[in-house]
Structures are given as structure tokens and as C-alpha cells.
KEGU-39544 format. One record per residue (C-alpha): x negated, y negated, z; residue in one letter; residue number from 1. Coordinates in steps of 0.05 Angstrom, whole numbers. Example, Ala and Ser with C-alpha at 12.3 -4.5 7.8 and 13.67 -1.06 7.14 Angstrom:
! residues 2
    east   north      up  lumvex  dokol
    -246      90     156       A      1
    -273      21     143       S      2
This chain:
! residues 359
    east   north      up  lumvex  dokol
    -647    1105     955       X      1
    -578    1096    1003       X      2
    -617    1130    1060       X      3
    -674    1064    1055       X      4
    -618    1017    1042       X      5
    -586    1050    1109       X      6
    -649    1059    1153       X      7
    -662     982    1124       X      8
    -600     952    1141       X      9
    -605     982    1220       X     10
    -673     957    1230       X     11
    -649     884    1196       X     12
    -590     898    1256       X     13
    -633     911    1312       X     14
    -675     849    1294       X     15
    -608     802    1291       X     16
    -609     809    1370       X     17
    -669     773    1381       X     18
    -644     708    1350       X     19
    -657     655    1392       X     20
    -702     693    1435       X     21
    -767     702    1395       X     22
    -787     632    1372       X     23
    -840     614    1349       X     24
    -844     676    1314       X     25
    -787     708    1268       X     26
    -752     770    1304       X     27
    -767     832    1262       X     28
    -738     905    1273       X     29
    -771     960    1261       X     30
    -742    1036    1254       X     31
    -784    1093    1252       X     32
    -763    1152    1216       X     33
    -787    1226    1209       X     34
    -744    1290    1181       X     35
    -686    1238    1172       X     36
    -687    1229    1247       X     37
    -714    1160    1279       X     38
    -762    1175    1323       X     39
    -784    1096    1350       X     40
    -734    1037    1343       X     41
    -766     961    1360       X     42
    -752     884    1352       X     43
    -794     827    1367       X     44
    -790     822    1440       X     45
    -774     758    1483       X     46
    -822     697    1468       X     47
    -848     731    1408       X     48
    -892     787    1435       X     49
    -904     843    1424       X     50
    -875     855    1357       X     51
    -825     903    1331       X     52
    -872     949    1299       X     53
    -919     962    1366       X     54
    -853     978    1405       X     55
    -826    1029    1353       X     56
    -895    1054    1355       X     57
    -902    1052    1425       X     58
    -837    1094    1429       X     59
    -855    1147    1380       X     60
    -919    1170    1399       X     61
    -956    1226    1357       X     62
    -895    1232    1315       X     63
    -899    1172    1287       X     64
    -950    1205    1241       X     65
    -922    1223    1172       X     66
    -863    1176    1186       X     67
    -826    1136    1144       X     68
    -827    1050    1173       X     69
    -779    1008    1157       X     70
    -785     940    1170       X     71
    -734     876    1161       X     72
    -799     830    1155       X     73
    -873     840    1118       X     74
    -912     874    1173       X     75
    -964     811    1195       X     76
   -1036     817    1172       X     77
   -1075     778    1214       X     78
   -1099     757    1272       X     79
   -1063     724    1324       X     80
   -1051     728    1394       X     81
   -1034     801    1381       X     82
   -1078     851    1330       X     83
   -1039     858    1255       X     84
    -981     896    1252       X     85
    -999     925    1190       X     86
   -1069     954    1223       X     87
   -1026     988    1269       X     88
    -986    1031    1222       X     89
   -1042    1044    1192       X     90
   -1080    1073    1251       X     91
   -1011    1116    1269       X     92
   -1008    1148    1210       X     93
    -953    1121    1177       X     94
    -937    1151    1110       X     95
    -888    1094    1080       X     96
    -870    1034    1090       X     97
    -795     997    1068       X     98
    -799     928    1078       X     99
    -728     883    1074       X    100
    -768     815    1063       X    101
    -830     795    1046       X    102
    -862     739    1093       X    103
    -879     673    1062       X    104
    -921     658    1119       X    105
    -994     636    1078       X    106
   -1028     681    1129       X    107
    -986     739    1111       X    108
    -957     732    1050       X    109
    -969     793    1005       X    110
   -1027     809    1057       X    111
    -993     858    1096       X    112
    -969     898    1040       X    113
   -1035     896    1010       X    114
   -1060     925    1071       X    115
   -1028     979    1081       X    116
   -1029    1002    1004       X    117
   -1103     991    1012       X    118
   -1103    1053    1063       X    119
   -1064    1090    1024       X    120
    -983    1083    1049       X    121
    -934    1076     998       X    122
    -897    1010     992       X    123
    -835    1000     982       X    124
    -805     925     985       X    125
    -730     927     977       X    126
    -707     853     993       X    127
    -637     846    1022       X    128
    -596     787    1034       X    129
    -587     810    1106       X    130
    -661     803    1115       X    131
    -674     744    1087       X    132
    -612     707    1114       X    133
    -644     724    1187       X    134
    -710     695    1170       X    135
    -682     630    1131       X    136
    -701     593    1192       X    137
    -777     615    1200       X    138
    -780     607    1125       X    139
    -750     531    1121       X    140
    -801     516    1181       X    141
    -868     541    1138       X    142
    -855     514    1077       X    143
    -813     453    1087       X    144
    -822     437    1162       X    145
    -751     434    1179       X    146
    -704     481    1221       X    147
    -654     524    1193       X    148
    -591     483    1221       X    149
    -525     499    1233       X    150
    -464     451    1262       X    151
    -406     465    1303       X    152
    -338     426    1300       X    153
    -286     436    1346       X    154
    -223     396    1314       X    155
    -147     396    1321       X    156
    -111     426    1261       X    157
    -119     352    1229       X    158
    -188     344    1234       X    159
    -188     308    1302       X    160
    -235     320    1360       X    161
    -209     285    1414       X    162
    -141     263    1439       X    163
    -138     189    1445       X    164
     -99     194    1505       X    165
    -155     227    1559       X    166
    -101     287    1558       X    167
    -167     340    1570       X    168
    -240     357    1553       X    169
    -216     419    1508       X    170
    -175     429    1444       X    171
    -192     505    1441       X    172
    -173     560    1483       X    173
    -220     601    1524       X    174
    -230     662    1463       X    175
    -262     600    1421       X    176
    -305     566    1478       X    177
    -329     638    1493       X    178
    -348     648    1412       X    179
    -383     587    1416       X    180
    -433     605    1470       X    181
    -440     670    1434       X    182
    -462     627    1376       X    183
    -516     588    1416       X    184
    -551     640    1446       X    185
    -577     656    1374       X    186
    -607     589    1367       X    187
    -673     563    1393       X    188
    -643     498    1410       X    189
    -577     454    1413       X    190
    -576     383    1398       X    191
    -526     336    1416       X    192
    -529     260    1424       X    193
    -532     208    1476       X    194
    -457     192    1466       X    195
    -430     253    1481       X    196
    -472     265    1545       X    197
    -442     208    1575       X    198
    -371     214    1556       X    199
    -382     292    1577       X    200
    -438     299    1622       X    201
    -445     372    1586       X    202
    -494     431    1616       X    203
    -508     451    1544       X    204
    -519     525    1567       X    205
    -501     597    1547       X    206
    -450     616    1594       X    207
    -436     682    1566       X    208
    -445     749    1594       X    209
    -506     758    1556       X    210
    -572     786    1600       X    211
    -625     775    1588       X    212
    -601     692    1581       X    213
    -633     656    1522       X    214
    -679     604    1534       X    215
    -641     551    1492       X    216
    -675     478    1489       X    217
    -625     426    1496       X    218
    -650     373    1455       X    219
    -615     300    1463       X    220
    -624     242    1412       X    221
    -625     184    1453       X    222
    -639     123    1411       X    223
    -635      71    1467       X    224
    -660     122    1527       X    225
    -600     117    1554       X    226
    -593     191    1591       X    227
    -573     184    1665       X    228
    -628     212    1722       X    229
    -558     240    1752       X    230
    -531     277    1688       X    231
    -528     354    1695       X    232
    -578     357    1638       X    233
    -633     315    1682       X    234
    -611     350    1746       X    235
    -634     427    1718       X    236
    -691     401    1675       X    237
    -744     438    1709       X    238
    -701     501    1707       X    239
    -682     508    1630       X    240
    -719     461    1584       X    241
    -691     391    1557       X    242
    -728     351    1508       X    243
    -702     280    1495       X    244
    -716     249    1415       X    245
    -727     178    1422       X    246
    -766     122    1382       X    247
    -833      84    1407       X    248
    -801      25    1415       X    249
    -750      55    1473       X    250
    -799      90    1515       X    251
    -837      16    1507       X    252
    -786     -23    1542       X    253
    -757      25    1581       X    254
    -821      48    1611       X    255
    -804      63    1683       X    256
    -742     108    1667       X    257
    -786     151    1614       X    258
    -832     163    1667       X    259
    -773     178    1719       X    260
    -748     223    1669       X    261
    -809     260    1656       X    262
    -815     274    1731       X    263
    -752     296    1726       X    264
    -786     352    1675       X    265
    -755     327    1611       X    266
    -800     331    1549       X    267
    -805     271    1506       X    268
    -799     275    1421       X    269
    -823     204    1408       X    270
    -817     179    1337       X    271
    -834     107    1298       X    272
    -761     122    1265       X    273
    -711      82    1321       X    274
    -651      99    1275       X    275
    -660     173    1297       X    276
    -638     198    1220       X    277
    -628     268    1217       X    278
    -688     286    1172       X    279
    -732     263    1230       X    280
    -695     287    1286       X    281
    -716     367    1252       X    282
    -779     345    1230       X    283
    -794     330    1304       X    284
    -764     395    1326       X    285
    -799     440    1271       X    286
    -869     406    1288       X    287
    -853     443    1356       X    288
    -838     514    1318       X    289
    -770     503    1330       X    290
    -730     538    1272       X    291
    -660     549    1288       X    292
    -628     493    1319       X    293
    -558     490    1327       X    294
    -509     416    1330       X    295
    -452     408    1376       X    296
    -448     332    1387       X    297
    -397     280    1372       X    298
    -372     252    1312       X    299
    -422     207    1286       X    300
    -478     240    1298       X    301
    -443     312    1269       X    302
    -425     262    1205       X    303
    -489     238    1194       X    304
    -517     305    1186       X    305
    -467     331    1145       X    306
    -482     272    1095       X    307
    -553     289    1102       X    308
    -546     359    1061       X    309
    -596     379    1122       X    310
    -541     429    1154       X    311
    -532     498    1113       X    312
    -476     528    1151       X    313
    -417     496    1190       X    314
    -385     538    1239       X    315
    -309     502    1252       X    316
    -258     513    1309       X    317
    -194     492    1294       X    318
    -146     474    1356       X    319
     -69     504    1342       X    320
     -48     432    1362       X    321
     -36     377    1309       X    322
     -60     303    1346       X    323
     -27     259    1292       X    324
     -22     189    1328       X    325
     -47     215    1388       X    326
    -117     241    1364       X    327
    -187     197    1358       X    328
    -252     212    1331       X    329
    -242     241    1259       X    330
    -298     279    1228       X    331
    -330     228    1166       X    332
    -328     265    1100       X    333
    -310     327    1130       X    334
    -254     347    1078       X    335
    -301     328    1024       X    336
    -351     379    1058       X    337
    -305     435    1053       X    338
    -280     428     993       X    339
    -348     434     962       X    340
    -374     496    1020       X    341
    -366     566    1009       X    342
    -323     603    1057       X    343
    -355     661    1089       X    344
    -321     681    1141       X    345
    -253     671    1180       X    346
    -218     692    1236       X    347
    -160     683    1296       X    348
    -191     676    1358       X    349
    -126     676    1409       X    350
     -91     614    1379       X    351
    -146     583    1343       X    352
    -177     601    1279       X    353
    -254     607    1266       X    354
    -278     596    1202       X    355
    -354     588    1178       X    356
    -379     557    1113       X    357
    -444     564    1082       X    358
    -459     488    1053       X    359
């Protein structure tokens, strides 16, 4: 029916805001409606608890008997930290359930539905590609134990993304930079490399006027554990988390300035693989729930995850300027990239242009 595809879609919406803020768990929406009025609206709230369908419950009261749910994600059947979701519309009387994904989660899937036709509520499971396109990150992290993963470029209309002659940190303007922090604050973490901390010395934090702030992880591959005990990231490591990917062999014979580091409150991601490839670099991350992480780092590292087929959607800034002669640090295979993406979106944002590719 339009009305479920409507009711559907706005629950799928309210759910998009909690990107970034909800890990470990997926962020769900939930929209209660009775007499075609909604009576309880709820997403996942920050750090993962308490779930949509309690806080559209919560909100509803008694009314919430007879009503029509509709949920973006399979409500959960079992027991966590929290009771099942699905035992909860049950016990408020719910009379139907919409769901816009089912949950591939082995302790869910099928469950929850199951569930609640047991006591009686009709079912409905109308998959969207909203829905599932906002839980491709949960998803990739159960059943392949990667991160959904996303890359930024910032480049000069020729593909550059620096000027060769120290002529400034920025090629885009300030609508771009502010986009870009927009875009972070629906990721659980950022990763950059080594390299660009110390050409940049970069904060790696949403400055946007976004409240509450997202707790982003700033993640830093660091082959050689090489990160300075002055860099901005070290200096607020206690205040906003900053985990450090390095191999065995690193933290081995650079002992002393791990553990100055870790006093410092950085976490450490050790792995066997020194060559940091990008396979292991999410593996690490997803073996900490991480399942959105989001790439803004130089050109080597950005290339070698582009070559990995690991990244499924590349969001690229393009400066006005042209570099020519004067630019440095071109983008490895990036044309080839594009020309085999699918543009999905595209934009001006004051003189640059935003485009995003699904890959």
C-alpha cells in the first residue's frame, strides 16, 4: 500500500540520523501509527540503547495498542543487554507490523518476525533499497567481517591533491570542507595514514554544527609507529578516541613510544600483517564492531584501497582550480575507477562540485 511505503520510508528517515552514532548496533527507526496518525516516533538512541521500538513505545503509551509499527530493521528477538524488541510490541498490543529489512543477524534473522506472527500480529516485510542501503554496514560486518567503507578525495579539476608549490592546505572552498564534516559524522570511524598526519598534523574531528557531536574514532595506520606524542591527534586522545593500526613487529622495536603513546590514551590495533593492506586494516576495525568507516588520507594509501575493490562508494570534491605543472600527488587508477562507478549523485557546492559514486 503507498500509505506503508510512506509511513516506511519516514521511519527508514528518522533512522538515517543515527548513523555514526549507534555502533555497535545498526540504527533503526520506528513509527507508530494509529487512525493514520503516528502516535510514537523512535531511532536507536546514542551508543546503541535503547532501541527505536522502546522509544516509539515509550512515547505512545496506551495508544500504541491496535497500532500499526513500522520498522526500517527486523525488530530483534533476543536477548541482549536490552529485552527483544519484538517481545515488546507484543506486550503493547501492536496489531501490525511493516518491516523495511529483514536482519541477517544469526540471532535475529527471521526470529523476530516469527515472533511476533507467533502472537498473532500480522507481518508485513516490504524491503526497500533505502533500508537496506542504511544497514549495508552492520550487514558486511556479520557476515563478512569487514566495514561498510567509503573514501573521500578532495582533487583539483585534474585529479591533483596537492599543489607542488606549498601554495595552501586547501583546494576546496569552505561549502565543501563543511559537506565533508557533514559526511563524517555518519561514520563510526575515519582512517587516514601516518603520512598525512605528519605533513598535516590533522584533528580528524566533526566540526560541524551538529549537537549532540558524534563520537568518531580516528583510526591511523601507522606501519613504522611513527605518530608524534606532540600531534593534535595524541594531544586529545583521552578526550575523543584514537586507535593506531600497526604490525607486531613495530610495537617490538619501538617499545617505549607504544607505551608513551598508550599513556597518552591511544588504543593500539596490532596485526602480524606489517604491510598494513587494506583487507586487514577493516578486518581489524570490524573485529571491534566497527561498521562504517570512512577514508580521508593521502594518495597512496586512498589508491591502495581503491585497487582493493574494499571501498563501495567514493565521495569526490573537485577544486574549480586546474594544477597542471604546479600540482603533486595524483590519485593511482583513479580515472580507471570512475569510468567503471556508477554516478549517484552530483552537485555545486559554491565553486566546487560534489559528486558520489557507488563502486
Amino acid at each position: 500500500m503507498l500509505r506503508d511505503t510512506h509511513f516506511l520510508l519516514h521511519a527508514t528517515r528518522l533512522a538515517e540520523r543515527g548513523l555514526g552514532r549507534t555502533w555497535p548496533n545498526p540504527s533503526v527507526g520506528c513509527i507508530l501509527v494509529k487512525n493514520n496518525t503516528i502516535i510514537g516516533v523512535g531511532r536507536t538512541a546514542e551508543g546503541g540503547r535503547p532501541h527505536a521500538e522502546t522509544e516509539a513505545l515509550k512515547q505512545a503509551g496506551d495508544a500504541a495498542r491496535g497500532a500499526t509499527a513500522y520498522v526500517s530493521l527486523e525488530p530483534c528477538a533476543h536477548h541482549g543487554k536490552t529485552p527483544p524488541c519484538a517481545q515488546a510490541l507484543i506486550d503493547a498490543g501492536i496489531a501490525r507490523v511493516v518491516i523495511g529489512c529483514e536482519d541477517t543477524d544469526p540471532r535475529v534473522s527471521g526470529k523476530g518476525a516469527a515472533m511476533l506472527r507467533a502472537a498473532g500480529i500480522d507481518v508485513v516485510i516490504k524491503p526497500t533499497p533505502e533500508a537496506i542501503r542504511l544497514n549495508k554496514g552492520f550487514f558486511r560486518r556479520i557476515e563478512q567481517n569487514l566495514p561498510y567503507v567509503a573514501l573521500k578525495l578532495a582533487t583539483s579539476a585534474d585529479h591533483f591533491m596537492a599543489r607542488g608549490d606549498g601554495g595552501g592546505q586547501w583546494l576546496t572552498g569552505e561549502f565543501a570542507r563543511q559537506h565533508g564534516h557533514l559526511l563524517r559524522a555518519q561514520f563510526d570511524c575515519i582512517i587516514t595514514g601516518i603520512g598525512t598526519v605528519l605533513a598535516d598534523d590533522p584533528l580528524l574531528t566533526v566540526r560541524a554544527p551538529i549537537a549532540p557531536q558524534p563520537n568518531l574514532v580516528r583510526v591511523v595506520c601507522d606501519r613504522h609507529l611513527r605518530l608524534p606524542l606532540k600531534s593534535k591527534l595524541v594531544k586529545t586522545a583521552n578526550q575523543i578516541p584514537l586507535w593506531v593500526i600497526t604490525s607486531t613487529e613495530a610495537v617490538e622495536l619501538n617499545a617505549s613510544h607504544a607505551t608513551e603513546l598508550r599513556e597518552a590514551g591511544v588504543k593500539f590495533l596490532v596485526v602480524e600483517d606489517g604491510t598494513l593492506a587494506p583487507h586487514t586494516i577493516l578486518a581489524a576495525l570490524a573485529t571491534e564492531s566497527i561498521t562504517r568507516a570512512f577514508i580521508e588520507s593521502g594518495p597512496t594509501l586512498s589508491a591502495a584501497f581503491l585497487a582493493s575493490g574494499l571501498v563501495e562508494t567514493l565521495h569526490h570534491y573537485h577544486a574549480h582550480l586546474t594544477l597542471g605543472n604546479a600540482g603533486k600527488s595524483p590519485i593511482d587508477g583513479l580515472n580507471t575507477t570512475l569510468a567503471k562507478a556508477t554516478r549517484t549523485d552530483a552537485r555545486a557546492l559554491g565553486d566546487d562540485t560534489y559528486e558520489r559514486y557507488e563502486l
